[in-house]
C-alpha positions as CSV (number, residue, x, y, z in Angstrom):
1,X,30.1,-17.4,-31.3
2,X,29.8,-18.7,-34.6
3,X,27.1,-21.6,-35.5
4,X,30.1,-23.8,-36.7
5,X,31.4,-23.3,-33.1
6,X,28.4,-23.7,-31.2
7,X,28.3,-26.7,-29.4
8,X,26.0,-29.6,-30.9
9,X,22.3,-29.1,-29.6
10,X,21.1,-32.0,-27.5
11,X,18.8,-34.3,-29.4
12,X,15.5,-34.4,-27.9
13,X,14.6,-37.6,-29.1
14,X,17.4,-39.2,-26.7
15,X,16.5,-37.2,-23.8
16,X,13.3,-38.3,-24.0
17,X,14.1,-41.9,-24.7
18,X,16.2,-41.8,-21.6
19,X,13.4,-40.1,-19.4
20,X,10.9,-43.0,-20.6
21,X,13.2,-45.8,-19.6
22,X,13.5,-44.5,-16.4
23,X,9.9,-44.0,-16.0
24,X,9.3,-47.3,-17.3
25,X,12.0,-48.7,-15.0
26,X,10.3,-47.4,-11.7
27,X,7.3,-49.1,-12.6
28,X,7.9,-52.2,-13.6
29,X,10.4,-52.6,-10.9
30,X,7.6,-51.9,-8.4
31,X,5.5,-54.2,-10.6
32,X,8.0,-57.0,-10.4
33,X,9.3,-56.5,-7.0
34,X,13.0,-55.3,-7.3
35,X,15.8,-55.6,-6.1
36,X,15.9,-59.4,-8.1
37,X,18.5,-61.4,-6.2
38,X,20.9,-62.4,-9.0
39,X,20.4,-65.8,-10.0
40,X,23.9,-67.3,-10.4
41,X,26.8,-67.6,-8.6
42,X,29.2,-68.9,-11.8
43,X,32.3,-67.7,-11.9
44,X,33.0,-65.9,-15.3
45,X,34.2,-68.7,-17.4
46,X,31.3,-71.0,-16.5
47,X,28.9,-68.2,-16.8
48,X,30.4,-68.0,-20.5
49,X,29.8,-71.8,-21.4
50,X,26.1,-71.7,-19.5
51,X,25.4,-68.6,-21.4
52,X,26.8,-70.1,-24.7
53,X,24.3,-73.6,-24.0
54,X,21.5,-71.3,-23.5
55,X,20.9,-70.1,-27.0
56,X,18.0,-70.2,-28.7
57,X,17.2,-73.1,-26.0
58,X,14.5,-73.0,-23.1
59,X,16.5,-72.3,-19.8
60,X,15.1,-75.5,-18.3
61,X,16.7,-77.7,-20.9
62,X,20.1,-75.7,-20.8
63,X,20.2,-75.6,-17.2
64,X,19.7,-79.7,-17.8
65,X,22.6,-79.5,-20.4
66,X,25.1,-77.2,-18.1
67,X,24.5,-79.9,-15.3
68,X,25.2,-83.0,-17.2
69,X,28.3,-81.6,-18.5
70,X,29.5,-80.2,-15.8
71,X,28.6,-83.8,-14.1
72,X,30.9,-85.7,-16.9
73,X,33.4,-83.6,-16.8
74,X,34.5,-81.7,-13.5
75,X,36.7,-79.3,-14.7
76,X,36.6,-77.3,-18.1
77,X,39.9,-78.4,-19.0
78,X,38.6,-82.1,-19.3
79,X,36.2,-80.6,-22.0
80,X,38.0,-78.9,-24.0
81,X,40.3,-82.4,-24.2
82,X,37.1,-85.0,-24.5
83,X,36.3,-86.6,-27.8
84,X,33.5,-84.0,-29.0
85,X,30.9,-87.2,-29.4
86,X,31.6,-87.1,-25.8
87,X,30.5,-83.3,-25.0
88,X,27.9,-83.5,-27.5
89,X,26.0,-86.3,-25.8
90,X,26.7,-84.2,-22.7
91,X,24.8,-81.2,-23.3
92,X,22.3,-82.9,-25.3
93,X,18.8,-81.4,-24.1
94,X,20.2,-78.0,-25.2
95,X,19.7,-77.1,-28.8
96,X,21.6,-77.9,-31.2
97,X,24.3,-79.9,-29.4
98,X,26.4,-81.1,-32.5
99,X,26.9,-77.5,-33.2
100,X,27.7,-76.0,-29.9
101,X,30.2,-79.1,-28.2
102,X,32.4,-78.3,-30.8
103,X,31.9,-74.6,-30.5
104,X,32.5,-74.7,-26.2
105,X,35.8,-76.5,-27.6
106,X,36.9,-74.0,-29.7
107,X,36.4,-71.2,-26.8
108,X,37.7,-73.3,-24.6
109,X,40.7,-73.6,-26.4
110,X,41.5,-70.2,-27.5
111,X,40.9,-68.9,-23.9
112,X,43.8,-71.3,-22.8
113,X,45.7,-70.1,-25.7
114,X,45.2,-66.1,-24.8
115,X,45.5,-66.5,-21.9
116,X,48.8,-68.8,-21.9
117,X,47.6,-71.7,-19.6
118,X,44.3,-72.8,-17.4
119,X,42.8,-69.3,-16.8
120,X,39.0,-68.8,-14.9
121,X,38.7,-65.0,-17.0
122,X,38.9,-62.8,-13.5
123,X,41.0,-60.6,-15.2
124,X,37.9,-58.7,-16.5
125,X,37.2,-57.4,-13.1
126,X,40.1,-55.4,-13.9
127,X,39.9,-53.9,-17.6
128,X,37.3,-51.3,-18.4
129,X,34.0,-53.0,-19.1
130,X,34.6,-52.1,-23.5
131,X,37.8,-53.7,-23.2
132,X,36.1,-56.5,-21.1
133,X,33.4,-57.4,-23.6
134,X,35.8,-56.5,-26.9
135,X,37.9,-59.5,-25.6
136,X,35.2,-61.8,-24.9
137,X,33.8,-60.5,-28.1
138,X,36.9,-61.7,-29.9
139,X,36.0,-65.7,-28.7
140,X,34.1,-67.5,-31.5
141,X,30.3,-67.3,-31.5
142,X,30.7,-64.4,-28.7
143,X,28.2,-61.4,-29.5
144,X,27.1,-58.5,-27.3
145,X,24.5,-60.6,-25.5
146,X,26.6,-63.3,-24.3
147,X,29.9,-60.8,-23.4
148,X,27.2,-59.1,-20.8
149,X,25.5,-61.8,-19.6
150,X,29.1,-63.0,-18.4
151,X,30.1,-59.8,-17.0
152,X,26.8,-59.0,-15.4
153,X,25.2,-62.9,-14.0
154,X,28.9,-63.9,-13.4
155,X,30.9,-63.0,-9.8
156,X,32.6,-60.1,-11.4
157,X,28.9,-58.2,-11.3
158,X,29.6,-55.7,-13.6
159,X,27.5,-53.1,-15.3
160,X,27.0,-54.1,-19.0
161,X,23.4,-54.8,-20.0
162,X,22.3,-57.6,-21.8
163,X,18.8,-57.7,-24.6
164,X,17.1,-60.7,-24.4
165,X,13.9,-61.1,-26.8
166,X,11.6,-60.0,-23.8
167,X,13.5,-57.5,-22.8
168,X,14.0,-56.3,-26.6
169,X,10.4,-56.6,-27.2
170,X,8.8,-54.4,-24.6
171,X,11.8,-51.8,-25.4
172,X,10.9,-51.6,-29.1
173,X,6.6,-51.6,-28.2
174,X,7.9,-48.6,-25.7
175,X,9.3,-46.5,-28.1
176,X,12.7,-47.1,-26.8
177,X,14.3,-48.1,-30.0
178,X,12.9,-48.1,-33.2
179,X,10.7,-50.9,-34.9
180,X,13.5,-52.5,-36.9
181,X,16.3,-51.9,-34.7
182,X,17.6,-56.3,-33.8
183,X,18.5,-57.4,-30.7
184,X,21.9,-57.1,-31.1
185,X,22.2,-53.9,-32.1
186,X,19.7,-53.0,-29.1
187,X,22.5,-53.6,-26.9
188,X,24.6,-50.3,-27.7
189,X,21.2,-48.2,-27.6
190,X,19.4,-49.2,-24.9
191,X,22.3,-48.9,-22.4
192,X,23.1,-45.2,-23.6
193,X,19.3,-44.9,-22.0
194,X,20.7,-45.9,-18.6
195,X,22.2,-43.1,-16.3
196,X,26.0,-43.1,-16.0
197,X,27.2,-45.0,-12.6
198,X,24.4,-47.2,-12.6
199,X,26.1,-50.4,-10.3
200,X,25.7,-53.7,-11.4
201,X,22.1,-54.2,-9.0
202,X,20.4,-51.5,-10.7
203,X,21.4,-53.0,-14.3
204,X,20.8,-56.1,-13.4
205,X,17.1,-54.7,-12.1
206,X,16.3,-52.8,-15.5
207,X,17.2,-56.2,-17.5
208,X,15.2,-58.5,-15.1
209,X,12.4,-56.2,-15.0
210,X,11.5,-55.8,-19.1
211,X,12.0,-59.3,-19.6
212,X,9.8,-60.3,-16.7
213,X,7.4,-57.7,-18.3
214,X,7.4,-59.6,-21.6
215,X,7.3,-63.0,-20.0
216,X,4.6,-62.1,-17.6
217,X,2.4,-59.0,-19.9
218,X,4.2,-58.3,-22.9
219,X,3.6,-61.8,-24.8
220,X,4.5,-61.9,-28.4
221,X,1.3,-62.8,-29.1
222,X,-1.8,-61.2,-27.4
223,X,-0.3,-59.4,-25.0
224,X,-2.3,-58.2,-21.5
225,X,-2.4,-54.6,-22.7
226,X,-5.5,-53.7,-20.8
227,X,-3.2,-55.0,-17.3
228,X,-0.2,-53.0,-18.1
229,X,1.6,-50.8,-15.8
230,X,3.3,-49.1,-18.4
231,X,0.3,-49.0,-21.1
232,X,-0.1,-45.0,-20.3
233,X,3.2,-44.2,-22.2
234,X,3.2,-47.5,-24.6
235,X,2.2,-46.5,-28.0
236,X,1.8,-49.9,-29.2
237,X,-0.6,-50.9,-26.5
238,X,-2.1,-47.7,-26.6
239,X,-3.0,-48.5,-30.5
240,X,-3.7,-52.0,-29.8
241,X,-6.4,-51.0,-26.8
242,X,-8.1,-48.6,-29.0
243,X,-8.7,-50.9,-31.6
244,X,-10.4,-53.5,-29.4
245,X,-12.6,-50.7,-28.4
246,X,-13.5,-49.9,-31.4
């Protein structure tokens, strides 16, 4: 066989990336205490508006706004309709509230439109999770974080993998991804670490158990190297306990 018809040799780098996140994932799911009981029960298109309050915004304060709106108005159809003032005031202890009530109105307006009347987005349970996320992509202000958080916190439990900042930062201190790799394009990288037929528990598990990591060890600043269950394979607590020795 010629080289030019040889098949591509597998890149070592990525086999080893994927090895390390599993070997990462054992222990901090030990560490942590998995299986995490899933922590909502929305259906899909309130998982999409909680998830769209919650950015950039402490989840006490957006759970806070998601209640009082919900509270004002019952049904998501009353808030699309409302005088935005209205919504705004609603989900004021999120951030930036004069930006987002008109935003949730813009959604919630084009979702009617594609999907020609009220609609509750079940329908993803059905399409391939690419195609699932590509059309909540498509919504305004939709990126790869929020399109997974709805398909994987939402009753549909599917697969797809969100990055939160935790969960991005102990991935790029690991090695996982590379130092200047962002969150969002984390998204695409880090899942092609995760084995093939992974169900939506064992996703769900790797997510919960990096950003508990970062919340709980990993800190932005000073971090709890010298307590780390993963500091044997963690080149940037390795380099950061070794200079404290020094």
């Amino acid at each position: 066989m010629t080289a030019s018809l040889l098949p591509p040799a597998p890149d070592p780098s990525l086999a080893a990336r994927r090895e390390l996140a599993l070997w990462a994932h054992e222990r901090l799911c030990a560490e942590y205490g998995a299986p995490f009981p899933f922590f909502s029960s929305k259906d899909p298109l309130s998982e999409l508006i909680s998830s769209m309050l919650s950015h950039r915004t402490r989840n006490q304060d957006s759970h806070r706004a998601y209640q009082q709106l919900r509270a004002r108005f019952p049904t998501w159809d009353q808030v699309r309709e409302a005088p935005t003032a209205e919504v705004e005031a609603a989900i004021s202890p999120c951030t930036w509230p004069e930006q987002k009530a008109p935003r949730l109105q813009q959604v919630l307006q084009e979702v009617s439109q594609r999907c020609g009347g009220p609609c509750d987005l079940q329908f993803l349970a059905e399409m391939p999770i690419p195609e699932a996320r590509a059309w909540l992509e498509q919504l305004p202000g939709v990126g790869r974080k929020t399109s997974a958080a709805v398909l994987l916190f939402s009753t549909l439990r599917r697969p797809a993998m969100p990055v939160d900042s935790h969960h991005h930062r102990v991935a790029q201190r690991l090695g996982l991804i590379g130092p200047k790799v962002g969150e969002a394009a984390a998204h695409a990288l880090l899942e092609d670490l995760l084995p093939l037929g992974w169900d939506a528990q064992q996703v769900y598990d790797h997510h919960e158990a990096l950003m508990f990591h970062g919340q709980k060890c990993c800190y932005f600043h000073t971090p709890a190297c010298g307590r780390c269950v993963v500091l044997a394979r963690c080149p940037f607590g390795q380099a950061r306990v070794g200079k404290v020795a020094e």
